[in-house]
DRENPA-3360 file (N, C-alpha, C; in nm, 2 decimals, always signed):
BEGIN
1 = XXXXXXXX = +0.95/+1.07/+0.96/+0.88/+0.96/+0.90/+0.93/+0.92/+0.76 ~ +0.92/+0.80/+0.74/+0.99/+0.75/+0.62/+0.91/+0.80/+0.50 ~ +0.80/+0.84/+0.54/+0.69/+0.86/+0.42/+0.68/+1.03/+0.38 ~ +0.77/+1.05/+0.42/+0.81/+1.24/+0.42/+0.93/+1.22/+0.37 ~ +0.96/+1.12/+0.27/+1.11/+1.12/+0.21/+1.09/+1.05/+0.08 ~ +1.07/+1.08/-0.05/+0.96/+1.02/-0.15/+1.15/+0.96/-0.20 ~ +1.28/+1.05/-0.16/+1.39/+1.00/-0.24/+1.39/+0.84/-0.16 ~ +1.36/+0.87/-0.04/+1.45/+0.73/+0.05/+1.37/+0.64/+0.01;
9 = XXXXXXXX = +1.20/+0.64/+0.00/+1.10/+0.53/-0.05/+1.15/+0.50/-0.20 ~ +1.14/+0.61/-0.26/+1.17/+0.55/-0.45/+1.27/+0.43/-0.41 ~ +1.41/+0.49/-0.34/+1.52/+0.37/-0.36/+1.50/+0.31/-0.30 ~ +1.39/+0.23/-0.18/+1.37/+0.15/-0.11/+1.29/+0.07/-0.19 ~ +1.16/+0.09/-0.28/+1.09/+0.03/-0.35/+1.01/+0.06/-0.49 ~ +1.09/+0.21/-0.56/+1.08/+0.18/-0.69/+1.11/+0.05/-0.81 ~ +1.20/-0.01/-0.74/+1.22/-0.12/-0.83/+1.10/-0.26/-0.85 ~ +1.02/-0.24/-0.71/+0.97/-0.36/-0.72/+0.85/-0.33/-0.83;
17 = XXXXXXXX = +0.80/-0.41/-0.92/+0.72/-0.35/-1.03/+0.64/-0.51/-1.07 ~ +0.67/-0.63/-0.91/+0.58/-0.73/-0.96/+0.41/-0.72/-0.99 ~ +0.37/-0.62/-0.86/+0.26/-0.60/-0.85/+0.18/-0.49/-0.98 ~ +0.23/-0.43/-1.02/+0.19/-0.31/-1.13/+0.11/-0.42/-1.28 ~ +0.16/-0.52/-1.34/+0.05/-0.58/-1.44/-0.08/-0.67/-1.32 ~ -0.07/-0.67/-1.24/-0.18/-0.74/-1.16/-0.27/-0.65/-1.17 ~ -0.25/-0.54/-1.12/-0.32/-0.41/-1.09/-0.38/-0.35/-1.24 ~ -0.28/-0.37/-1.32/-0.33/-0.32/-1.43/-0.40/-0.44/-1.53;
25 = XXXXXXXX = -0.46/-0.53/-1.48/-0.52/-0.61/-1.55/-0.66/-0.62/-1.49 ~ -0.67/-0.56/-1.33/-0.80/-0.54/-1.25/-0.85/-0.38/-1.33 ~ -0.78/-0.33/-1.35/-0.81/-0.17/-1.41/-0.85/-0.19/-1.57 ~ -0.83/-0.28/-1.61/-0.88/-0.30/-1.79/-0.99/-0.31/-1.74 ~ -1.02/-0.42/-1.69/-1.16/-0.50/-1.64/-1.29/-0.42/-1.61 ~ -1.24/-0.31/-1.54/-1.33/-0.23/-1.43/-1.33/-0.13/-1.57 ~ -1.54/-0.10/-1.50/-1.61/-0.01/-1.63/-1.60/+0.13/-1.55 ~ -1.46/+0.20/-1.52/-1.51/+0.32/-1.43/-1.36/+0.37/-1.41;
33 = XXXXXXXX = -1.37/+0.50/-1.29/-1.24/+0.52/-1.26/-1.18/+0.42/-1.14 ~ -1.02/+0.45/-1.14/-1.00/+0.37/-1.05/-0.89/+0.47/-0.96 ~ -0.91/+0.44/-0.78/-0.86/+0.50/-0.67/-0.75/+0.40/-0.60 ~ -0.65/+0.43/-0.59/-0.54/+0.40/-0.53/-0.54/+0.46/-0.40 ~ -0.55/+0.40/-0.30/-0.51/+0.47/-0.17/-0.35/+0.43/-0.14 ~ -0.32/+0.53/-0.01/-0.17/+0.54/+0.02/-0.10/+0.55/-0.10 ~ -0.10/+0.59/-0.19/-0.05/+0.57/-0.34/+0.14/+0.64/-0.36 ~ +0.15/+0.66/-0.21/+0.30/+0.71/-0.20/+0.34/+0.80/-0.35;
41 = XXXXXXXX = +0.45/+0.78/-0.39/+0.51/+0.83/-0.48/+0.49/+0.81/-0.65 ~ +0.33/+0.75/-0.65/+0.31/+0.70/-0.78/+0.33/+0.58/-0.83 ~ +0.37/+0.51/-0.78/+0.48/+0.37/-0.84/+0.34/+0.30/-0.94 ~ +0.24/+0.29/-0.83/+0.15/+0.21/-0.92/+0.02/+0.32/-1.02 ~ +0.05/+0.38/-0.92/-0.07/+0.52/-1.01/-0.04/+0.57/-1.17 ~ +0.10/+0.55/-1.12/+0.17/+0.63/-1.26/+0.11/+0.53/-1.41 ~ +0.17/+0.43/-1.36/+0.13/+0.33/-1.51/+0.01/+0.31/-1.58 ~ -0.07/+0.25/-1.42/-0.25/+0.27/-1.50/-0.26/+0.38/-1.54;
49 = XXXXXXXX = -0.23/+0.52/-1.56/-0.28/+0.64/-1.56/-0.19/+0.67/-1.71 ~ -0.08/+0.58/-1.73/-0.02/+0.54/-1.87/-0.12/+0.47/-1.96 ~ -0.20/+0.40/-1.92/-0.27/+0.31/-2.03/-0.38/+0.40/-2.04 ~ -0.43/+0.49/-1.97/-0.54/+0.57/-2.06/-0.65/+0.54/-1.92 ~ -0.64/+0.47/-1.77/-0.74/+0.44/-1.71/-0.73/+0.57/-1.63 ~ -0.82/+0.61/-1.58/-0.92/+0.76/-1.52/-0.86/+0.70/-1.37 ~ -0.72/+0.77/-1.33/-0.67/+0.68/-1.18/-0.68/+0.83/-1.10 ~ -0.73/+0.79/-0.93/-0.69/+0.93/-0.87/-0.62/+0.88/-0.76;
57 = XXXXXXXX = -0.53/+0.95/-0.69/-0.40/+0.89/-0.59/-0.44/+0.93/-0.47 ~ -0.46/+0.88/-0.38/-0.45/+0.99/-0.26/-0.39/+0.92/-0.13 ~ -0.26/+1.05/-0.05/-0.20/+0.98/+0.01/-0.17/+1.08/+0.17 ~ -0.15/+1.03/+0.25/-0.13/+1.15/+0.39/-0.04/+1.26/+0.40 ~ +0.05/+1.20/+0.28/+0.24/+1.27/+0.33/+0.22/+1.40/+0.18 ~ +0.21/+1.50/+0.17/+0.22/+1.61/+0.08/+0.34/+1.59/+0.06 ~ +0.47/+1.60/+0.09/+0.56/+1.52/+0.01/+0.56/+1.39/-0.12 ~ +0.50/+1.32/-0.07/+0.46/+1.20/-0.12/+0.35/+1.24/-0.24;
65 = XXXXXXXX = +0.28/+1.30/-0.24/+0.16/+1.38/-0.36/+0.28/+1.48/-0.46 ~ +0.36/+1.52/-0.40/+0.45/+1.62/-0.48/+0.55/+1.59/-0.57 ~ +0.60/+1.43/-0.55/+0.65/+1.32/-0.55/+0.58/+1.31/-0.68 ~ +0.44/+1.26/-0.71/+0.40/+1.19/-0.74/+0.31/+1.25/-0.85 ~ +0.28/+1.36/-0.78/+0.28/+1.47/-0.97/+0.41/+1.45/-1.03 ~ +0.50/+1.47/-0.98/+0.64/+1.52/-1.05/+0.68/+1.35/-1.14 ~ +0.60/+1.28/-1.11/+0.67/+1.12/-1.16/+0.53/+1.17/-1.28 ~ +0.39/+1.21/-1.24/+0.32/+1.20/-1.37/+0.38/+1.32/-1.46;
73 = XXXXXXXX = +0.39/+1.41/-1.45/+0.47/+1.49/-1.52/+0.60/+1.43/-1.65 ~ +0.69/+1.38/-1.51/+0.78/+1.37/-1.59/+0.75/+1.22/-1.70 ~ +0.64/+1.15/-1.67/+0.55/+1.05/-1.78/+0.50/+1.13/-1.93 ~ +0.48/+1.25/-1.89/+0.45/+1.32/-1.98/+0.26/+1.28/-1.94 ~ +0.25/+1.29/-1.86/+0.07/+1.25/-1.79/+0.04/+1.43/-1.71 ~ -0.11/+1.38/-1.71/-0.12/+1.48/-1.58/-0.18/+1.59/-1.65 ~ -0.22/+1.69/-1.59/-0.24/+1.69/-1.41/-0.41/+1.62/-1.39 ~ -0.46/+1.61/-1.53/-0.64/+1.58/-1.47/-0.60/+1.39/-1.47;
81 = XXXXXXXX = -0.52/+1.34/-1.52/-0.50/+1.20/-1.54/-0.37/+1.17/-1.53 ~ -0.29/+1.09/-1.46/-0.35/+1.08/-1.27/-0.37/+1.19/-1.23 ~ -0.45/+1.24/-1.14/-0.52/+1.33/-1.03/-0.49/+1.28/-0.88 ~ -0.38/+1.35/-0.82/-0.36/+1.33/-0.70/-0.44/+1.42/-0.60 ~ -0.48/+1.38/-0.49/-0.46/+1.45/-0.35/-0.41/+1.42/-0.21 ~ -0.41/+1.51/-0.12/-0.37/+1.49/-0.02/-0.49/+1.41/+0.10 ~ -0.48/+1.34/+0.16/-0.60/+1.29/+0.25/-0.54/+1.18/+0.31 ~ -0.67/+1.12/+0.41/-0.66/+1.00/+0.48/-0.71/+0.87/+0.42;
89 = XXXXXXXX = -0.69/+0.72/+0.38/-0.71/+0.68/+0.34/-0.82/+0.58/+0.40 ~ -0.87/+0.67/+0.58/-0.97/+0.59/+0.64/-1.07/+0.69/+0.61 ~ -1.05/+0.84/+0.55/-1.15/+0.86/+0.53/-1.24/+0.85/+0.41 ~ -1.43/+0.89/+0.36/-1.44/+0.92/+0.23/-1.38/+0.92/+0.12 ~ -1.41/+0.86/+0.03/-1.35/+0.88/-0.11/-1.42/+0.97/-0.13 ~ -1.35/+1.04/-0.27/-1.36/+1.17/-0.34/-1.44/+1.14/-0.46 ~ -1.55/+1.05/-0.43/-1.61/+1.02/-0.53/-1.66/+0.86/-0.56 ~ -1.70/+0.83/-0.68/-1.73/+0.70/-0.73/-1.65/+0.64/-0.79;
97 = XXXXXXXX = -1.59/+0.54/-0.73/-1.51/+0.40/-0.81/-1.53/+0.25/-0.87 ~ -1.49/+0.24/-0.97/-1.48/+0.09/-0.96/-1.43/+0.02/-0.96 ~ -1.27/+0.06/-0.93/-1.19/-0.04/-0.84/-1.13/+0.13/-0.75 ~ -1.12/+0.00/-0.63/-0.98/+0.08/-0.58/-0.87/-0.01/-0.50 ~ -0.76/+0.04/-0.48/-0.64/-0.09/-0.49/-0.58/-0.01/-0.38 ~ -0.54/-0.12/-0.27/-0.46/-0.07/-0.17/-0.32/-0.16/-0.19 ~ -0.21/-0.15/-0.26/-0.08/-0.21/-0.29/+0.00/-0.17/-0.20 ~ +0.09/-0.27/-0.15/+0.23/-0.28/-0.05/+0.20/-0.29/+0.04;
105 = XXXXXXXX = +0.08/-0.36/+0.09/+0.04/-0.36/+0.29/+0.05/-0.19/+0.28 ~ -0.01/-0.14/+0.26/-0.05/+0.02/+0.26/-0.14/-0.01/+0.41 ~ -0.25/-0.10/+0.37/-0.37/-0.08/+0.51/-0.30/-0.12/+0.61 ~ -0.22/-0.21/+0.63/-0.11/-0.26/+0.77/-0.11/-0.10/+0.85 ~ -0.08/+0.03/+0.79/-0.04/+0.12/+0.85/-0.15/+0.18/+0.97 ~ -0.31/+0.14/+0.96/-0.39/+0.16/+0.98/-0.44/+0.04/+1.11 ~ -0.36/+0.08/+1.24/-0.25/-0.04/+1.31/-0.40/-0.07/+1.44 ~ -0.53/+0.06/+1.39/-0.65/+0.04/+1.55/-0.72/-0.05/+1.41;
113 = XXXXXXXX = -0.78/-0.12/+1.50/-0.91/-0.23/+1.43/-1.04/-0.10/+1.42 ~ -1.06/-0.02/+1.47/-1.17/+0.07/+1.44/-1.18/+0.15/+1.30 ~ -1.03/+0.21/+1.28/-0.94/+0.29/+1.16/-0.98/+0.18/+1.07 ~ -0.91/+0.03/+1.05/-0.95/-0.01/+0.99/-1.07/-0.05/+0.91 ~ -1.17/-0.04/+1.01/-1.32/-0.09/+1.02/-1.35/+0.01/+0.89 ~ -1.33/+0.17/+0.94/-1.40/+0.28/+0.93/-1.34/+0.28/+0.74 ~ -1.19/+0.25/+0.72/-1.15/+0.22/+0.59/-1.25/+0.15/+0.51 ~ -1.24/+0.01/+0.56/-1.30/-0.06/+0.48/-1.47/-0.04/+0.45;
121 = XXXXXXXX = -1.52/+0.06/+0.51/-1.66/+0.02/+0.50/-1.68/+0.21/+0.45 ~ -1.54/+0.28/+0.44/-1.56/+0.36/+0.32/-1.54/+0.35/+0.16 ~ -1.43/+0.26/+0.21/-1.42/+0.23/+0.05/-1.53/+0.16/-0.02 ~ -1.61/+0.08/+0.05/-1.73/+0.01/+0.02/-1.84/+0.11/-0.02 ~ -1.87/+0.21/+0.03/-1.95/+0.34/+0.05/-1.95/+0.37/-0.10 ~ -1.79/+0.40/-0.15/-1.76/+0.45/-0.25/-1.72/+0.39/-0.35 ~ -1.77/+0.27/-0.37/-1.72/+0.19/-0.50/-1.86/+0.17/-0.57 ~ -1.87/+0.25/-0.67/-2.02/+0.19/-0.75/-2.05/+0.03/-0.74;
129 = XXXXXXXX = -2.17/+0.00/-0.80/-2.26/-0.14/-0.78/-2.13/-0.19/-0.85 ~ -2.13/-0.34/-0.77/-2.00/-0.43/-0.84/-1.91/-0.35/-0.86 ~ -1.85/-0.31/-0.78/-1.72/-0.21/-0.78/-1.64/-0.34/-0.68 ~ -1.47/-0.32/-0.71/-1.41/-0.44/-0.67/-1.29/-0.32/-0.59 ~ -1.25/-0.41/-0.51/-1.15/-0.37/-0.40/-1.04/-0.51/-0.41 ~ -0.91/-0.43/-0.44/-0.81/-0.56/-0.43/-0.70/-0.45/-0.33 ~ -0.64/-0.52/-0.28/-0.52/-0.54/-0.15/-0.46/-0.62/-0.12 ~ -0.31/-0.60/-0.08/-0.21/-0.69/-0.01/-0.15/-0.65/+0.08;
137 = XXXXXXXX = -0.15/-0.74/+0.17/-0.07/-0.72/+0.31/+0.06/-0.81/+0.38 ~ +0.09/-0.82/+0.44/+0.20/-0.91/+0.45/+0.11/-1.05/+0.52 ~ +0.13/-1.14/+0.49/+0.05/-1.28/+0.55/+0.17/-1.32/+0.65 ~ +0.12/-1.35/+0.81/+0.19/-1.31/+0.89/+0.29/-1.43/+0.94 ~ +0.40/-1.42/+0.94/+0.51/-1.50/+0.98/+0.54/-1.51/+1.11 ~ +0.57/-1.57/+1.19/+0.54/-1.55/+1.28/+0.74/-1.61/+1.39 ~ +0.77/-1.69/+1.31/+0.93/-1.68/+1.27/+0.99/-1.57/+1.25 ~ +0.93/-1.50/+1.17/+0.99/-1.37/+1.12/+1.00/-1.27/+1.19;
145 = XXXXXXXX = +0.84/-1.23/+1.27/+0.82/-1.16/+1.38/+0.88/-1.19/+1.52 ~ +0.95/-1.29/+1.51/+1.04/-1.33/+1.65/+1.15/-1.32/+1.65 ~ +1.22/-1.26/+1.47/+1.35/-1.25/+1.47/+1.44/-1.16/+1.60 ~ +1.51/-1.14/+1.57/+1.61/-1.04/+1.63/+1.59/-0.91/+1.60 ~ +1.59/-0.79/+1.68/+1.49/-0.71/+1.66/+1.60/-0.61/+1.63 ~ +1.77/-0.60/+1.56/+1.79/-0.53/+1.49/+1.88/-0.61/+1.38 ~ +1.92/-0.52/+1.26/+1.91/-0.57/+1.14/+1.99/-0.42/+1.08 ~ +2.03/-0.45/+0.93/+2.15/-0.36/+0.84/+2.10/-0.42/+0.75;
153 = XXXXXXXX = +2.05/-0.30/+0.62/+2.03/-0.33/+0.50/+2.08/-0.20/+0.42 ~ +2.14/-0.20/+0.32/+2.20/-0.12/+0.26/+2.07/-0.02/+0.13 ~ +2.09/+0.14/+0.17/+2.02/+0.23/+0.06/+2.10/+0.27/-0.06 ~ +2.07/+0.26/-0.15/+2.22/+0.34/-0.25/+2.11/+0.50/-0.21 ~ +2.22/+0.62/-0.19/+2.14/+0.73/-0.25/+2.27/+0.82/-0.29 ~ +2.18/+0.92/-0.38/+2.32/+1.01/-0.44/+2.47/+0.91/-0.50 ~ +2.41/+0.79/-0.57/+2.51/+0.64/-0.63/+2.60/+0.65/-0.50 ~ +2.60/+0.67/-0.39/+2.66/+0.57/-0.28/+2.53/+0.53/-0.20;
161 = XXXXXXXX = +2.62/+0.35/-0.13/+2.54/+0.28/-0.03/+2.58/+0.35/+0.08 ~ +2.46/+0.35/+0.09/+2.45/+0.39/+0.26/+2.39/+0.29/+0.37 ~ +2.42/+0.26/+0.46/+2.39/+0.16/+0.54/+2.25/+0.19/+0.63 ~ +2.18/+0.11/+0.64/+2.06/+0.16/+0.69/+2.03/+0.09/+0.81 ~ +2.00/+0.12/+0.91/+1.98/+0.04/+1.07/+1.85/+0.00/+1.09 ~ +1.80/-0.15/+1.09/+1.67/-0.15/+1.15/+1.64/-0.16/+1.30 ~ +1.58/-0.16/+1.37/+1.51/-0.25/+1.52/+1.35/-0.25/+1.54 ~ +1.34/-0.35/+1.57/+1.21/-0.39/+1.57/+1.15/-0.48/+1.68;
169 = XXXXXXXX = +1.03/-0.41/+1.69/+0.91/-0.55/+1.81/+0.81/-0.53/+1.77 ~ +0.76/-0.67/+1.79/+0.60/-0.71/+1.78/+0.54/-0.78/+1.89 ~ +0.44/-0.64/+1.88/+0.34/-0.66/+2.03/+0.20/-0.77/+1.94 ~ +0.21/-0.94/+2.01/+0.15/-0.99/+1.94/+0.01/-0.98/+1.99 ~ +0.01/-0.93/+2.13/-0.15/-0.85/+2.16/-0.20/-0.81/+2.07 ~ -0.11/-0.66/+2.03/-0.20/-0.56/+1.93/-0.18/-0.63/+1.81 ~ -0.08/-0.76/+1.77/-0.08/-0.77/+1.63/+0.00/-0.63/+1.55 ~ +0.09/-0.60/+1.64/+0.15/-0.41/+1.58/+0.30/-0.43/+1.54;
177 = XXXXXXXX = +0.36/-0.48/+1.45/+0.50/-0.46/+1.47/+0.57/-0.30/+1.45 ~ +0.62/-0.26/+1.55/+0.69/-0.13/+1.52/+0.83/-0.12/+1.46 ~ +0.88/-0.06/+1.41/+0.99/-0.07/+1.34/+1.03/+0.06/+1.33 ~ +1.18/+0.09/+1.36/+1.27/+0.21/+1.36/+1.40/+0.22/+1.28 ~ +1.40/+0.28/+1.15/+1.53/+0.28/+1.09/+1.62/+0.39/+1.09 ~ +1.70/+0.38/+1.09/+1.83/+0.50/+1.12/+1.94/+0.48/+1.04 ~ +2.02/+0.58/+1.02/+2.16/+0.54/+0.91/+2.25/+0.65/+1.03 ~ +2.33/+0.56/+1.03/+2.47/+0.58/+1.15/+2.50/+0.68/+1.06;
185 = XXXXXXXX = +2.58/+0.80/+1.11/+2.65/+0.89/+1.04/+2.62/+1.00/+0.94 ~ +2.46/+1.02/+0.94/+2.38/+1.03/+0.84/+2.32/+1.15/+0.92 ~ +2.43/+1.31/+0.92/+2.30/+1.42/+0.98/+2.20/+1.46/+0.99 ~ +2.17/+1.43/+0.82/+2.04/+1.49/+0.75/+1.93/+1.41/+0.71 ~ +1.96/+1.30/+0.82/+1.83/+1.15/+0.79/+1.78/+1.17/+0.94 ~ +1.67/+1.18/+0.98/+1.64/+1.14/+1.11/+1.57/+1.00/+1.08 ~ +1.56/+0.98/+1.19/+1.56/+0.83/+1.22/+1.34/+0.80/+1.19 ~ +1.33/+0.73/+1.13/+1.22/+0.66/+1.07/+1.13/+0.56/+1.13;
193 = XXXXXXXX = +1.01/+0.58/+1.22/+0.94/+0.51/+1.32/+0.77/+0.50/+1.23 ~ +0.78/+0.32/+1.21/+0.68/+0.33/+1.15/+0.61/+0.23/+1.24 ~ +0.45/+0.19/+1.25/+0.41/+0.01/+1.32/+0.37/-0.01/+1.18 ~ +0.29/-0.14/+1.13/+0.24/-0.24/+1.10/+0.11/-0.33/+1.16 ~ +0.03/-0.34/+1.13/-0.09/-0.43/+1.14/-0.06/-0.53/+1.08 ~ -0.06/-0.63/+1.13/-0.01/-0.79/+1.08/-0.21/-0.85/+1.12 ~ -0.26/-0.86/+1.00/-0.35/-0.92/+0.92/-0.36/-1.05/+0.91 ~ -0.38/-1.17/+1.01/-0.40/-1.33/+0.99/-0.54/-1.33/+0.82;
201 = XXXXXXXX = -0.53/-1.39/+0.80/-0.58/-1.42/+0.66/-0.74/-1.43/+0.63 ~ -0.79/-1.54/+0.77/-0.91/-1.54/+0.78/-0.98/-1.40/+0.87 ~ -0.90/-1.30/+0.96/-0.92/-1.21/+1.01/-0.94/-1.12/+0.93 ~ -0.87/-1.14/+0.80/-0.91/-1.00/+0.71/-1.02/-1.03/+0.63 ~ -1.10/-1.16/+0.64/-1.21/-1.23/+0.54/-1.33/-1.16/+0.63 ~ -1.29/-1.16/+0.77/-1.43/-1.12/+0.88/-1.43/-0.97/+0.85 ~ -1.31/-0.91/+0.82/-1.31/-0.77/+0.79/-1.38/-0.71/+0.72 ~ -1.33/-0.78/+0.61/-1.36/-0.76/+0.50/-1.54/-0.76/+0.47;
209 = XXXXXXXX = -1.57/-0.92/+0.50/-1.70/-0.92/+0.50/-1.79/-0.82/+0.56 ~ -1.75/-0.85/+0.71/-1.80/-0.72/+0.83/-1.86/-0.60/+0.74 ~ -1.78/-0.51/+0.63/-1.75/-0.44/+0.56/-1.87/-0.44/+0.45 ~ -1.92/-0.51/+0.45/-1.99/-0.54/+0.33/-1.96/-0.61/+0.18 ~ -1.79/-0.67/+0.21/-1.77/-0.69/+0.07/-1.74/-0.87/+0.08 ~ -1.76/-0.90/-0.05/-1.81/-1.07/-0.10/-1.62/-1.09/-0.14 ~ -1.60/-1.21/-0.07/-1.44/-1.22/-0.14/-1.46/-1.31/-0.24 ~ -1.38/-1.25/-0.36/-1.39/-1.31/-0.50/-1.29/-1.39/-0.52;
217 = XXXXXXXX = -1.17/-1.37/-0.45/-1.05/-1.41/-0.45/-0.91/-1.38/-0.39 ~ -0.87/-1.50/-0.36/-0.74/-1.48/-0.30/-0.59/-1.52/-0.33 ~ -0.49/-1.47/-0.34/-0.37/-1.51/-0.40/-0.28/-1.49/-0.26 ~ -0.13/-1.58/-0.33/-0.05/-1.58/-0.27/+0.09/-1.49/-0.35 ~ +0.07/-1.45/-0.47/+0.14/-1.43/-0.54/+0.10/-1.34/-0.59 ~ +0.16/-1.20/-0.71/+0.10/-1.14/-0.80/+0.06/-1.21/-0.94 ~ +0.11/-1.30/-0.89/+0.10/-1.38/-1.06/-0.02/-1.54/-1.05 ~ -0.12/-1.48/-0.93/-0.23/-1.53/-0.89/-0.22/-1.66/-0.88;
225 = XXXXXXXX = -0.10/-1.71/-0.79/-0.06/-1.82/-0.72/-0.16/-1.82/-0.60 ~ -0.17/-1.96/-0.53/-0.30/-1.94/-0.49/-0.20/-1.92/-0.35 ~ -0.31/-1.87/-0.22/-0.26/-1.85/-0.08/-0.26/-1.95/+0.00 ~ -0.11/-1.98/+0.00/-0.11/-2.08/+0.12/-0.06/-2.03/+0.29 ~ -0.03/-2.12/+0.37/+0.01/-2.07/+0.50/+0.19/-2.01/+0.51 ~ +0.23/-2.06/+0.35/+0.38/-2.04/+0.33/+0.36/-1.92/+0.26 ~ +0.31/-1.83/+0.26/+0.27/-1.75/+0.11/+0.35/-1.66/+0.26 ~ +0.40/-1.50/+0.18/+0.46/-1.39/+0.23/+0.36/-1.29/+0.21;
233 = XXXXXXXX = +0.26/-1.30/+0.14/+0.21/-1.17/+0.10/+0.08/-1.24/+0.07 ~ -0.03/-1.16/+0.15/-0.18/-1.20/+0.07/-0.23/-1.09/+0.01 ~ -0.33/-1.15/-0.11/-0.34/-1.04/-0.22/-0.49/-1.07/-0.17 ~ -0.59/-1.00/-0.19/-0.72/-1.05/-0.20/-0.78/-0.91/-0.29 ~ -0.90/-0.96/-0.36/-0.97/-0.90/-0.45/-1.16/-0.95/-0.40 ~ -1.22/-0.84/-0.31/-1.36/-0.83/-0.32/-1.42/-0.74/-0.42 ~ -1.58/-0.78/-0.38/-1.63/-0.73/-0.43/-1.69/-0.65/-0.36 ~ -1.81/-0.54/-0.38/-1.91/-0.49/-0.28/-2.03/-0.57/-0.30;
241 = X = -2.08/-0.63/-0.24/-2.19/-0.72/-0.23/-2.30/-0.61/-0.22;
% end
């Protein structure tokens, strides 16, 4: 699993850092701590937990937690602020929030509508009164999901590129795209089998609601561009009603 490799994730998506002032502008706001689920390798945990906000991380892959002390460490943070653990991110929170942030289509992973259900209506459980929940998922293409179902994108690791192999299908039943990456040549990589939950826009509004939460807003962008049908990425921000 890709998520049992915190080197191959950093160089796949350490760089992207559009989402991190979004996030940290919902965390000034909020009168409380704030929970990051699937929080991988820190990317976004680390920073809020730089400005002084009370963040706790929790993610499935104990690699990925080990990862992710070692980034607040080496911030010179830690260990009671960020506070990692290991868990599921459909189960209980480890407490009272008032925000919590699911960044990168993290919840996509969570590919049964039940898992999902059971997410959303814990995070709800555990966000104090007017406690806010923001999340992004990929807003679904449907062009894109018909592409050609293999593909080559390049990893640098150890400063050489390494070539990376995709293949892919989307079962538009389940709404599940599966995806398998491999690097030719590569002894000590096994090959990387993840799906996806592809989220239509107003499906995640019934979700969401279903859930108990009031939608406050929705973006197309991190830079609170609004959502259109062209948008790549939906961001949305409820509340708990």
């Amino acid at each position: 699993m890709l998520y049992n490799h915190p080197r191959i994730y950093d160089e796949l998506y350490d760089n992207f850092t559009e989402d991190i002032p979004f996030y940290q502008a919902l965390a000034r706001e909020s009168t409380g701590p704030v929970c990051e689920l699937a929080c991988g390798s820190g990317r976004v945990t680390v920073p809020l937990a730089a400005e002084g906000i009370p963040v706790t991380g929790i993610d499935l892959s104990p690699p990925m937690v080990d990862a992710a002390r070692l980034r607040a460490a080496r911030a010179g943070l830690g260990p009671e602020n960020p506070s990692f653990c290991v868990g599921d991110m459909s189960d209980p929170l480890p407490g009272a929030f008032s925000l919590v942030i699911v960044p990168l289509h993290s919840l996509s992973h969570l590919t049964g509508t039940a898992r999902v259900r059971r997410c959303l209506e814990n995070i709800h459980r555990g966000l104090s009164p007017g406690g806010v929940l923001a999340l992004a998922v990929h807003n679904p293409d449907m062009e894109l999901l018909a592409r050609e179902p293999e593909g080559l994108f390049p990893v640098t690791m150890a400063g050489e590129e390494v070539p990376i192999f995709e293949s892919s299908r989307y079962d538009a039943l389940a709404q599940v795209l599966s995806v398998r990456w491999w690097a030719e040549g590569e002894d000590t990589l096994e090959p990387f089998d993840f799906s996806l939950r592809m989220f239509f826009p107003e499906e995640l509004v019934i979700l969401l609601e279903g859930a108990g939460f009031q939608i406050r807003e929705r973006f197309g962008w991190y830079d609170r561009s609004p959502l259109t049908g062209g948008s790549g990425t939906q961001i949305v921000v409820a509340t708990r009603a």
